[in-house]
C-alpha positions, 0 to 999 in steps of 0.5 A, spaced: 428 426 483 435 427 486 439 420 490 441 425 495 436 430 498 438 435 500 437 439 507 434 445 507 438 448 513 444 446 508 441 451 501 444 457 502 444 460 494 440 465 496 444 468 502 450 468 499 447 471 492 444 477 496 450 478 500 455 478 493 449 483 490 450 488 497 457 488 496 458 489 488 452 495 489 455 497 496 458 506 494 465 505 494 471 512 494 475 511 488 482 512 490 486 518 487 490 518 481 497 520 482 500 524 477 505 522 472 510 528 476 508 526 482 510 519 481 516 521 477 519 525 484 517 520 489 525 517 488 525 524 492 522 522 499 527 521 504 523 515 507 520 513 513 522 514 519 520 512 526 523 518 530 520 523 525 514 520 526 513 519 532 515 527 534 510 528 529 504 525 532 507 527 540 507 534 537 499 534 536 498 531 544 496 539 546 490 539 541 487 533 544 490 535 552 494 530 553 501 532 557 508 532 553 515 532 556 516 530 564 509 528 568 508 532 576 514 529 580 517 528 574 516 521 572 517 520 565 511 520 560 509 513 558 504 516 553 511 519 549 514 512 550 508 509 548 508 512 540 515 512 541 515 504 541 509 503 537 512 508 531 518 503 531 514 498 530 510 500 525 516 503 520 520 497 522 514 492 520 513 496 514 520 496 512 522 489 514 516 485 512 511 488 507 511 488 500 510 491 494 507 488 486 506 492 480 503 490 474 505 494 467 499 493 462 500 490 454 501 495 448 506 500 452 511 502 448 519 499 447 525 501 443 531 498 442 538 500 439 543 496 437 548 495 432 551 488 428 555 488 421 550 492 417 550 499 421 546 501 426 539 497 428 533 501 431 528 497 434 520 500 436 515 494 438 510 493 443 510 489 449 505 483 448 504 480 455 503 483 462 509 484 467 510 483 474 515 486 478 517 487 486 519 493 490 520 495 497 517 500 501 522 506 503 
């Protein structure tokens, strides 16, 4: 016999039981794996840019039939400026404020090379925690 009883509109094992179920048995997409190359040359990419994106998505406006350039009377396209503003934004937000953590896995390889009085000293060992580190978007 418990000291406190317990309300029944207060017991929700059961709901969040089931709800922790549905979300372990829910299908998920598996994200792609980048390749070691594609990983390697990302130090290549240019970068965002707001201006090149923006021009982007105005250069698609034609396929779903919204108009580009000067409107009738020639009053400016807001739309245009609308995506001009928001990728701005977007670029500058995720340049500015977001961050990026990565994670390197115990067991990889390291070699170090050295010397002291005796000659040259090779080291080959393996790191024996995880790493953590930070970089920023470009």
């Amino acid at each position: 016999m418990a000291c406190i009883k317990i309300k029944d509109e207060l017991n929700k094992a059961e709901e969040i039981a089931s709800f922790m179920l549905f979300l372990l048995q829910q299908d998920r997409i598996p994200l792609p794996r980048l390749s070691i190359f594609q990983i390697l040359t990302a130090k290549a990419r240019p970068g965002l840019s707001a201006e090149i994106l923006s021009a982007s998505i105005i250069s698609r406006f034609d396929e779903i039939g919204i108009p580009t350039g000067p409107l009738v009377g020639g009053a400016p396209n807001v739309m245009e400026n609308l995506v001009k503003v928001m990728t701005e934004e977007f670029v500058d937000s995720i340049q500015s404020d977001m961050r990026v953590d990565i994670a390197t896995d115990i067991g990889a390889t390291i070699q170090g090379v050295g010397a002291n009085a005796g000659g040259p000293v090779t080291a080959i060992g393996s790191v024996v925690s995880n790493g953590s580190g930070v970089g920023v978007p470009r």
